[in-house]
DSSP file (Angstrom, degrees, kcal/mol; ACC not computed):
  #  RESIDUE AA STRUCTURE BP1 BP2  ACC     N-H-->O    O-->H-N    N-H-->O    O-->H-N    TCO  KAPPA ALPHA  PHI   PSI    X-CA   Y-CA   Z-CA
    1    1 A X              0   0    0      0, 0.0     9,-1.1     0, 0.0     2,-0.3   0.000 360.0 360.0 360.0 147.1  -41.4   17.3  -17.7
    2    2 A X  B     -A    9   0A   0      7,-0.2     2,-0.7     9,-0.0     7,-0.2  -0.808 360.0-106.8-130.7 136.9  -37.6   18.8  -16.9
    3    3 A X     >  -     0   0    0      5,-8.7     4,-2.7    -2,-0.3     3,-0.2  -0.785  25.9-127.3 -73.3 134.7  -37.2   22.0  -15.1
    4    4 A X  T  4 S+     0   0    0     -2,-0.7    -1,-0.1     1,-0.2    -2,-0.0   0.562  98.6  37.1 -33.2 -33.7  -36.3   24.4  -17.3
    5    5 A X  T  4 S+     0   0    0      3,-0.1    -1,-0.2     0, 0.0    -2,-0.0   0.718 131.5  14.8-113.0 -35.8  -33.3   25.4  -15.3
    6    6 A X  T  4 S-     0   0    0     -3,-0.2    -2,-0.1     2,-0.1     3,-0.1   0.280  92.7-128.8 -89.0  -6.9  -31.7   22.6  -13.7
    7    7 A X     <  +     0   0    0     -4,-2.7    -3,-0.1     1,-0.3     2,-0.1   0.631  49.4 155.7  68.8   8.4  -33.4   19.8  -15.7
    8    8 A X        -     0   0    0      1,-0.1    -5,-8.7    -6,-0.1     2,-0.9  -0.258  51.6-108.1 -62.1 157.4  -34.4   18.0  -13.0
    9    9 A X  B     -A    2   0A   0     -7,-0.2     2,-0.3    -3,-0.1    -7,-0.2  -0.782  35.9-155.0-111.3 130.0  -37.3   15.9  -13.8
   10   10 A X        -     0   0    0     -9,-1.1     2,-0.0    -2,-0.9    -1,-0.0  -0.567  26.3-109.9 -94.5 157.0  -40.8   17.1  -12.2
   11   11 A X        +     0   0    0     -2,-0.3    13,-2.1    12,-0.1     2,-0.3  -0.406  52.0 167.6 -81.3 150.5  -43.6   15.1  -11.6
   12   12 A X  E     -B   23   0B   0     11,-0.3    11,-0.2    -2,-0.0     2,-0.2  -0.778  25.1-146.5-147.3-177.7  -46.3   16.2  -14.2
   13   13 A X  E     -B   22   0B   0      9,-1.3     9,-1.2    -2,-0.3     2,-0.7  -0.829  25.9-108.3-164.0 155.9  -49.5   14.8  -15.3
   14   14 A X  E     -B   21   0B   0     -2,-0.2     7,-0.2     7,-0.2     6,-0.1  -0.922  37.5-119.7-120.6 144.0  -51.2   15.0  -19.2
   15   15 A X        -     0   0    0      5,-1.6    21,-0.1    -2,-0.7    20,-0.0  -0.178  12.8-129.9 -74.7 174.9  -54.2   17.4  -19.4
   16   16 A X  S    S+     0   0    0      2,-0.1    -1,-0.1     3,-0.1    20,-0.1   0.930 100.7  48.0-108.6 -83.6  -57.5   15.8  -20.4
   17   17 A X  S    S+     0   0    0     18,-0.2    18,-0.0     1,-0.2    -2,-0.0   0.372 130.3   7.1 -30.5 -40.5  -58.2   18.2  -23.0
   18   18 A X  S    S-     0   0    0      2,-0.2    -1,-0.2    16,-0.1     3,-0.1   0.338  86.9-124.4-141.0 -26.7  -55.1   18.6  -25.1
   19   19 A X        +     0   0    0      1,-0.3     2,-0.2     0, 0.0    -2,-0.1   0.598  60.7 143.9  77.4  10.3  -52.9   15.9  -23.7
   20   20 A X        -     0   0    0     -6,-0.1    -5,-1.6     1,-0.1    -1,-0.3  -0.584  53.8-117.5 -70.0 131.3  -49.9   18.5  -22.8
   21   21 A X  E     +B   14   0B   0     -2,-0.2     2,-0.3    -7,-0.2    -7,-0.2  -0.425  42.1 165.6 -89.5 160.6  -48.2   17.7  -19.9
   22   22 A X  E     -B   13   0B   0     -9,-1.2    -9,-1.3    -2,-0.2     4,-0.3  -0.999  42.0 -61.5-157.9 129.9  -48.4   20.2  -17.2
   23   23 A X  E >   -B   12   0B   0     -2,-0.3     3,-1.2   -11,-0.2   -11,-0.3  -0.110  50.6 -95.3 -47.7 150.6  -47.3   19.8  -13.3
   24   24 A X  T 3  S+     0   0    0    -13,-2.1    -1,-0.1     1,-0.2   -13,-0.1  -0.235 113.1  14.0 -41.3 120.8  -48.5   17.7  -10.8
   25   25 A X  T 3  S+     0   0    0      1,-0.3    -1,-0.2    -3,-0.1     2,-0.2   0.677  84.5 146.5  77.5  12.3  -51.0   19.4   -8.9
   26   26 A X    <   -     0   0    0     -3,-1.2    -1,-0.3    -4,-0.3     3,-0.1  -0.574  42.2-143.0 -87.2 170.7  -51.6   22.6  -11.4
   27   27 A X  S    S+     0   0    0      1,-0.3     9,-2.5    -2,-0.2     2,-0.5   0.780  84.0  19.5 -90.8 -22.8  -55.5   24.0  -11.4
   28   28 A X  B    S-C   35   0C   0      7,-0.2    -1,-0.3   -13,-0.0     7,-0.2  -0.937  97.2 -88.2-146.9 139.4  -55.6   24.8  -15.0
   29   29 A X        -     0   0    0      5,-3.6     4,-0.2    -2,-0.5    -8,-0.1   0.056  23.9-145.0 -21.9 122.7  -53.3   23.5  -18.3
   30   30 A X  S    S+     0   0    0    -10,-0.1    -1,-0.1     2,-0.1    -9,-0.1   0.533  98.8  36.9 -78.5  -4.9  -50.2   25.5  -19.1
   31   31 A X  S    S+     0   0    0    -11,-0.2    -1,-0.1     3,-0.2    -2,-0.0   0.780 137.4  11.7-118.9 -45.0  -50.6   25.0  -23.0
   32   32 A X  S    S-     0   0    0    -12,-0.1    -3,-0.1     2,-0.1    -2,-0.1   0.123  89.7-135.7-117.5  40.4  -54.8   25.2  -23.6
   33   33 A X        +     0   0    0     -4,-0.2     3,-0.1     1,-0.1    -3,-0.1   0.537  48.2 149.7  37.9  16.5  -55.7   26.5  -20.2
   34   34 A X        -     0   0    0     -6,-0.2    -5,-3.6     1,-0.1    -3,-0.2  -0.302  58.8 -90.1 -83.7 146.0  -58.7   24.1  -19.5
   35   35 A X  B     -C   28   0C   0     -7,-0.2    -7,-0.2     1,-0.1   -18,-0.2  -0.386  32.3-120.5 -71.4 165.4  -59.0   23.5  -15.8
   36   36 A X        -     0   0    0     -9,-2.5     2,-0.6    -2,-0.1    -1,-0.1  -0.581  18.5-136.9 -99.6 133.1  -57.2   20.5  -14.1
   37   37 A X        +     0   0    0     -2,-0.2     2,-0.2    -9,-0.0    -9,-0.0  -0.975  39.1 179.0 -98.1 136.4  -59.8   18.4  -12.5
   38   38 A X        -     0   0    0     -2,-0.6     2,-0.3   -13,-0.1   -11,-0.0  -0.599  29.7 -98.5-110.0 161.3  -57.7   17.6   -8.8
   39   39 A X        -     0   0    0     -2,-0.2     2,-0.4     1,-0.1    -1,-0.1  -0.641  44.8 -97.6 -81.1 160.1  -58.7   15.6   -5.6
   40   40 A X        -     0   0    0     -2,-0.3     2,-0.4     1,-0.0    -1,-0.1  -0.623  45.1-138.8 -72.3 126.9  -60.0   17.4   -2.7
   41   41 A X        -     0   0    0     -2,-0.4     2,-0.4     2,-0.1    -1,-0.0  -0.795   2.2-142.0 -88.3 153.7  -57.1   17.9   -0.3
   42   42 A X        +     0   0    0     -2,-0.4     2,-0.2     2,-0.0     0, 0.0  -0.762  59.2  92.8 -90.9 131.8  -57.3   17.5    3.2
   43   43 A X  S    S-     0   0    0     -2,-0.4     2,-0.5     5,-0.0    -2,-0.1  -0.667  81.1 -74.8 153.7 150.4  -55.2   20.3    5.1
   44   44 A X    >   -     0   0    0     -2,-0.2     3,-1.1     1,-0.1     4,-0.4  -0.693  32.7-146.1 -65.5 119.5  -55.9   24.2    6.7
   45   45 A X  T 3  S+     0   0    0     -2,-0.5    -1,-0.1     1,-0.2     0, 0.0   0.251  94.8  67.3 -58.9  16.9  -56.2   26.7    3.8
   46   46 A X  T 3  S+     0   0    0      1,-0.1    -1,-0.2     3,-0.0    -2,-0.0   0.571  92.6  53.3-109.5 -50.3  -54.7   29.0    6.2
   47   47 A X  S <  S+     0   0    0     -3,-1.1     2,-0.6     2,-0.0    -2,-0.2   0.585  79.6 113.7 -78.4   6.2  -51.5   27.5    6.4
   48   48 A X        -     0   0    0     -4,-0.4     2,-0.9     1,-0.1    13,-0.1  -0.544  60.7-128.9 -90.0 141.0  -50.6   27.3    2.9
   49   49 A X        -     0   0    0     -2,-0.6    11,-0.2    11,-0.4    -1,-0.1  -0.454  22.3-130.9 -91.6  64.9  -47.8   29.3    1.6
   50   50 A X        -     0   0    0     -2,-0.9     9,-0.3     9,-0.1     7,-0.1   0.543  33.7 -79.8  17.9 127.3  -48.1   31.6   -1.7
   51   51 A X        -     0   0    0      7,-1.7     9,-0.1     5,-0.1    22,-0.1  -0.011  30.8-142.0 -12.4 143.5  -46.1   31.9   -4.8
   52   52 A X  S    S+     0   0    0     20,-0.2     2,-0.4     7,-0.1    -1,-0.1   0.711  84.8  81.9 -97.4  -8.3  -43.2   34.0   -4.1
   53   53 A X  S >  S-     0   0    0      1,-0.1     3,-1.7    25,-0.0    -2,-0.1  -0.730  84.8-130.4 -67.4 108.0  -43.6   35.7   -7.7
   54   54 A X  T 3  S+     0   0    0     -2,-0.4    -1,-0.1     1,-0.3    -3,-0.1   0.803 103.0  44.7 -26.4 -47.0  -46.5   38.7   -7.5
   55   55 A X  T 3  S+     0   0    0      2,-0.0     2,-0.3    -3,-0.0    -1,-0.3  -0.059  89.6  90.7-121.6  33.2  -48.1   37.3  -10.5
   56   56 A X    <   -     0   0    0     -3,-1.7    -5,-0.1     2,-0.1    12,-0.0  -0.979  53.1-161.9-125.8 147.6  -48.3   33.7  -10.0
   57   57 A X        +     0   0    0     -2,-0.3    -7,-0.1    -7,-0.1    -3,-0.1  -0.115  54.5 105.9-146.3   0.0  -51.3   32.3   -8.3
   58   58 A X        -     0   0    0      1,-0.1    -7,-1.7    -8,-0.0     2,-0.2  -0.169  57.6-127.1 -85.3-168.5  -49.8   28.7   -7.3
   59   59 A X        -     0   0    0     -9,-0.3     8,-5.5     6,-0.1     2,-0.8  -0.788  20.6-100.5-122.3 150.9  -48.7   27.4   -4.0
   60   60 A X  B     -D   66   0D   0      6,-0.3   -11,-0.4    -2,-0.2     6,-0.2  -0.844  37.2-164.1-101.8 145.3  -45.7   25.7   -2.6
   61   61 A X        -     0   0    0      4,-2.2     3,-0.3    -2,-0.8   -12,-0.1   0.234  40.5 -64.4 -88.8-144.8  -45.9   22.4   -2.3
   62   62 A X  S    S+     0   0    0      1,-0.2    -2,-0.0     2,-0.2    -1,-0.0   0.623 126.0  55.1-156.6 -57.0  -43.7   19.6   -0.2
   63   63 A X  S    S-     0   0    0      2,-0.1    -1,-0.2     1,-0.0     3,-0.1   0.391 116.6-108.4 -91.4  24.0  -40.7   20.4   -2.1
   64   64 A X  S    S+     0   0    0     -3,-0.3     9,-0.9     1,-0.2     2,-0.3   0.943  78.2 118.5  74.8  53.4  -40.4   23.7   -1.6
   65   65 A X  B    S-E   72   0E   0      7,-0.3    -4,-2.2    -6,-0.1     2,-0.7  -0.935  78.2 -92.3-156.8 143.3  -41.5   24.8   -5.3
   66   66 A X  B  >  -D   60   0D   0      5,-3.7     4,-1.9    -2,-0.3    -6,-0.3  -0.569  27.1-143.4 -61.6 103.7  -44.0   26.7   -6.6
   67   67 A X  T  4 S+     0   0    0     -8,-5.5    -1,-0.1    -2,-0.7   -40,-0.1   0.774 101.9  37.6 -55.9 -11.2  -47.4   23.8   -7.7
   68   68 A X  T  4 S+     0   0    0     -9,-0.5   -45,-0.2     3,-0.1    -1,-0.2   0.962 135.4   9.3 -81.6 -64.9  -47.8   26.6  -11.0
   69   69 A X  T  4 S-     0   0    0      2,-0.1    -2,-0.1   -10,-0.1   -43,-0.0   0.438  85.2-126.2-122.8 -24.0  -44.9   27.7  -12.1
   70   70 A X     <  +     0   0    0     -4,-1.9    -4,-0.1     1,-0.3    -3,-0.1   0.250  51.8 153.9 100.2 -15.1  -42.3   25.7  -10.5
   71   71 A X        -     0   0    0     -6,-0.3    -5,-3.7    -5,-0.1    -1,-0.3  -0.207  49.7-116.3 -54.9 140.5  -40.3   28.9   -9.0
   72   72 A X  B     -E   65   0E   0     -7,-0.3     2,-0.3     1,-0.1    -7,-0.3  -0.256  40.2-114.5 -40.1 146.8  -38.3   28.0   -5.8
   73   73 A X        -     0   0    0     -9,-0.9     2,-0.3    -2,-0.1   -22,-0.1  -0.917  33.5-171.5-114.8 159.7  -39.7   30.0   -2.8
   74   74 A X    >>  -     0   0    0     -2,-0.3     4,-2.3     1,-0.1     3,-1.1  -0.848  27.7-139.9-156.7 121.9  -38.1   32.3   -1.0
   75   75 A X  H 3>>S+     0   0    0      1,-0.3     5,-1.6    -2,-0.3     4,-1.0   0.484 100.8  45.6  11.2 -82.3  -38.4   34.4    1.9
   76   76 A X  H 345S+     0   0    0      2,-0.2     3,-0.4     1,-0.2    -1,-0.3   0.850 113.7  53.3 -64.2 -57.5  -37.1   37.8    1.0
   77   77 A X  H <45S+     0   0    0     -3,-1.1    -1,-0.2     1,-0.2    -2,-0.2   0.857 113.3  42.0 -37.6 -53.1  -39.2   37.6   -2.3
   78   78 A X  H  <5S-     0   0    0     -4,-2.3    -1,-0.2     1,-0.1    -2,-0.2   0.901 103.7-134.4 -73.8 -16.9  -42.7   36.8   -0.3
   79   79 A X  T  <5       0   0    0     -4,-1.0    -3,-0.2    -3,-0.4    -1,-0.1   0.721 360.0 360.0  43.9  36.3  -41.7   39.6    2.7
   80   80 A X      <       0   0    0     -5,-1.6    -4,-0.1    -6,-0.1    -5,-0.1   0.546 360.0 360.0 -74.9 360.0  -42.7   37.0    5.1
């Protein structure tokens, strides 16, 4: 899967269900929505850092990126 925007390539995974690839680490399919089955991660759910987009429901991950939607994060956006 290629970011839409630079075309870097993200790591992505193929959904059970439909066999559309969809990032690494989403909860549910971007093309037939069925949930993603994940491992349990280890880590506080307290420290983890929101979408910076109102209406997106991911996380950033490790590379500083949104695990949904892929969006960059950014400060000013989250009003952390």
């Amino acid at each position: 899967m290629k970011c839409p925007r630079c075309e870097e390539k993200l790591p992505s995974i193929l959904c059970r269900e439909c066999n559309g690839e969809i990032l690494e680490k989403s909860r549910f399919c971007s093309w037939c929505g069925h949930p993603v089955i994940a491992e349990v991660e280890d880590g506080d759910f307290s420290s983890r850092i929101l979408c910076s987009d109102g209406n997106c429901i991911g996380v950033i991950n490790e590379q500083g990126v949104c695990n949904a939607c892929g969006k960059p994060f950014t400060k000013e956006a989250s009003g952390s």
